[in-house]
N, C-alpha and C positions, 0 to 999 in steps of 0.2 A: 180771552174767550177760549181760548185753545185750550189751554194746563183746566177751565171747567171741563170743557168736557171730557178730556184725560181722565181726570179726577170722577166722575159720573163712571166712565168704561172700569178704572178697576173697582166699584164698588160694585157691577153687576157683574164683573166676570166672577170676585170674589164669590158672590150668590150663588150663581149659576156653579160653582166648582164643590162649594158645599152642597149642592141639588145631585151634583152628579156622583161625589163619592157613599151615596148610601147604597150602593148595586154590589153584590158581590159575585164574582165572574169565576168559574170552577170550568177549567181548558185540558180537553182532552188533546194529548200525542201519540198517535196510535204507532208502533214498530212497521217497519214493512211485514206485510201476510205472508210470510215462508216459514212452514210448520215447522218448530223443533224436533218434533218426532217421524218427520219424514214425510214426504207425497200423500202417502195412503191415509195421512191425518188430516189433507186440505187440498183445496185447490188453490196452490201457491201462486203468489205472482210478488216477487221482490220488489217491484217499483210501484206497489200498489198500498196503501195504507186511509185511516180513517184519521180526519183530525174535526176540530168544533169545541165547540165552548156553550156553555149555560147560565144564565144567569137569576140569581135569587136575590130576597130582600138582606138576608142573615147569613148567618156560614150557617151550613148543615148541623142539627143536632147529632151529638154525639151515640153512637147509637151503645150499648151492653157487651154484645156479642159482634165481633169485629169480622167474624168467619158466615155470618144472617145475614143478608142484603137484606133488613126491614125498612129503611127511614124512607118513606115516597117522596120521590123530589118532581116538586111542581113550579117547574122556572118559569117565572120572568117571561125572558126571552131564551132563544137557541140558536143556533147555526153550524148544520155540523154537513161533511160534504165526505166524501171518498174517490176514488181515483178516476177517472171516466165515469164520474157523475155529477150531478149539477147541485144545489145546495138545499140542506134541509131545513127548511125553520117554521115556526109557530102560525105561519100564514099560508104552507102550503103541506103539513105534514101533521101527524099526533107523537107525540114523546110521551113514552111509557121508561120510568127507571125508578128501582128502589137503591138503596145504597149501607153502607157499614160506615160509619163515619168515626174515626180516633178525633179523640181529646182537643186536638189541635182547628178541628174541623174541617179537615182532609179525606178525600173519601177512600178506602182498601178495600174490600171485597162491593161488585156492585153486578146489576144486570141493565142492561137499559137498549131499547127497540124504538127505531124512528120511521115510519110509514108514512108512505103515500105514492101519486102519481107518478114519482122521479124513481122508486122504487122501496128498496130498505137498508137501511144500516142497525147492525147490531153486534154487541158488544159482554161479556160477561166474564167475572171473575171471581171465583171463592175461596184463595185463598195459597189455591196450586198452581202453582206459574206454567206446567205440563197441561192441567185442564185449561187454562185460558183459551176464549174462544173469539176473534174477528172474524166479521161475515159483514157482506155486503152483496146486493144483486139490486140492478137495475130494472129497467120495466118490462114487463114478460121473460123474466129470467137471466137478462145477459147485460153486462158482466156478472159473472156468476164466482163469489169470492170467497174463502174463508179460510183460515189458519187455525192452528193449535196449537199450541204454548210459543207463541212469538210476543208473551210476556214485556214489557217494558217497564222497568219500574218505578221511573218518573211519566208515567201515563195519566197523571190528574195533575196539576197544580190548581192552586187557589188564589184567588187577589182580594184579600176579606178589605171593607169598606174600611173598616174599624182600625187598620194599621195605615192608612193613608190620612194624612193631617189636616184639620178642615182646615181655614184660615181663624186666626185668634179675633174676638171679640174687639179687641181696643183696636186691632187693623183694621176694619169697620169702622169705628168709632171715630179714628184719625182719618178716613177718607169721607166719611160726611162731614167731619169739623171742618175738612181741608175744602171739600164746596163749599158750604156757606162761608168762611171766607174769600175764598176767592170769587164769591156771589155778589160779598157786599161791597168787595175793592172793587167789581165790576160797575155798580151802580152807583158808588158814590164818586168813580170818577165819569162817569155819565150826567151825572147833578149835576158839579164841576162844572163842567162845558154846558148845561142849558143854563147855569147863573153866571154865565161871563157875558159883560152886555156884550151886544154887537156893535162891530166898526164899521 
């Protein structure tokens, strides 16, 4: 009875693992906020940074012009937070961001603004690591944040659905064969013991 229901568990987790890899997750790393061009370009704070993540059905279209943040990206879901603030997502905020998307489906020049109650985080880059811009301000102004060229250049990664492996077809196949065997060993030694007379 045990090794059925073993057998039962990995055919649903199998399911369930193929259900979960069609998401694909694009995670921002923001640098710490201390402007490359000095004070007068930000209100620095070193231990201050934005990080978060977005998530879509597909990887981003590739967009023409790598230097246009054109492609509108409408996730999923989101979660992005900043340093003495609380967290931003699809349930208490609105996410506005276009993007430049290369080949690979990686985003490079992008702009993107997250609002609401907790405050705002925002973020933009076309192409000059000196213009790049972090900003963040909490509610009624304070923490009041922003940098200018604190550039990072692994600032996106991607986790595309499509490079994670579902499970193969016939690994299915052998975990339902593997129930119904171990189904009918179950009941025919059940038979068994109701046609054995009694002593």
């Amino acid at each position: 009875m045990k090794l059925y229901f073993l057998a039962l568990a990995a055919v649903a987790l199998s399911v369930s693992t193929a259900r979960a890899d069609s998401i694909t997750s694009y995670t921002y790393t923001g640098a710490p906020m201390v402007s490359a061009l000095g004070a007068l370009n930000g209100n620095n704070c070193a231990a201050c940074s934005i990080q978060g993540f977005f998530t879509v059905a597909n990887l981003l279209s590739p967009t023409s012009n790598l230097l246009a943040a054109t492609e509108m990206v409408t996730p999923i879901s989101y979660a992005f937070t900043a340093t003495g603030l609380g967290v931003f997502t699809q349930d208490n905020s609105t996410f506005n961001m276009f993007a430049a998307v290369q080949q690979s489906g990686g985003i490079y020049a992008f702009y993107f603004t997250i609002s609401g109650p907790l405050g705002q985080i925002s973020s933009n880059f076309y192409g000059s690591a000196f213009e790049f811009t972090d900003y963040y301000s909490g509610p009624g102004g304070s923490p009041n944040v922003y940098a200018q060229g604190n550039y990072n250049t692994n600032i996106w990664t991607v986790t595309d659905a499509a490079s994670i492996p579902e499970p193969a077809p016939w690994n299915l196949l052998l975990a339902f064969l593997a129930v119904i065997a171990i189904t009918r060993k179950i009941l025919g030694a059940s038979q068994l013991r109701a046609s054995r007379p009694k002593t």
